[in-house]
PLY file of the C-alpha trace (Angstrom):
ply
format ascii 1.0
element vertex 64
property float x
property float y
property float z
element edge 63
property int vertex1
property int vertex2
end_header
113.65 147.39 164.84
110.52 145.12 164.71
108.98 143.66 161.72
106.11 146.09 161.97
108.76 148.79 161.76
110.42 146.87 159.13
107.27 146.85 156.93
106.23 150.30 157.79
109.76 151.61 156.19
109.03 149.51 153.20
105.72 150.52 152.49
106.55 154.78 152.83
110.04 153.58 150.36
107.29 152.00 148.47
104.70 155.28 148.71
107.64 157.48 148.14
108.76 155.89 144.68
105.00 155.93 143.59
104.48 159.83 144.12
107.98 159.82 141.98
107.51 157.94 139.61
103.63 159.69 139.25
105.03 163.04 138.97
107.29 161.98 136.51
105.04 160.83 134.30
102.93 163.76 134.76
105.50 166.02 133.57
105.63 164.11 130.75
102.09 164.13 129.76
102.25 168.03 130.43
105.34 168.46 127.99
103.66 166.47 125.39
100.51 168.17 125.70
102.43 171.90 125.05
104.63 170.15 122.32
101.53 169.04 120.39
99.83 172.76 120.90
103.04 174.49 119.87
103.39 172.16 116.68
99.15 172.65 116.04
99.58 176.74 116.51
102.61 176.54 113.95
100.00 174.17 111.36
97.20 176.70 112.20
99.48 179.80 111.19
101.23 177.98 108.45
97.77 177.43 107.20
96.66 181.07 107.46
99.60 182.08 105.86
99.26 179.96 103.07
95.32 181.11 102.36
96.65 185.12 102.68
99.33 184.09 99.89
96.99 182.79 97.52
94.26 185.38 97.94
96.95 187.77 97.35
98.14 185.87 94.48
94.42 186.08 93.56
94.14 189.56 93.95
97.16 190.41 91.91
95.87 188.52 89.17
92.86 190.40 88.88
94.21 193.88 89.20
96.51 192.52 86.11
0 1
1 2
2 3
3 4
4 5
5 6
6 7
7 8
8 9
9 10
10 11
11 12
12 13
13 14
14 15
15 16
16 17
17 18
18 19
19 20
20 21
21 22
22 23
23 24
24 25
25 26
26 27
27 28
28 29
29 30
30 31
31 32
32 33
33 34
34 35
35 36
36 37
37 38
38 39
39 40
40 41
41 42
42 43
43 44
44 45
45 46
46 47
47 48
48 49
49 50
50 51
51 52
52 53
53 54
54 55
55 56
56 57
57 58
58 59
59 60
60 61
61 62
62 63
């Protein structure tokens, strides 16, 4: 095996652990990205749910 072949070996070794270590930290960035939508969704409805309590709280205070 020449040196050429030698390098050639290294540098796909070298490509190869890139794409890896790229997809990894894609993956990442993708589960982060649905973990901060699931936690803003459960805010948003949190929210909403705390607005329909107090207009109902509102309501029942004027029907009283």
């Amino acid at each position: 095996m020449g040196i050429k072949d030698q390098f050639q070996d290294k540098a796909e070794q070298l490509k190869a652990q890139a794409e890896k270590a790229r997809d990894g930290v894609q993956n990442e960035a993708s589960e982060r990205r649905e973990q901060g939508q699931e936690r803003a969704q459960e805010r948003r409805q949190q929210g909403q749910e705390q607005a329909q309590d107090a207009a109902d709280d509102a309501q029942d205070r004027f029907e009283s």
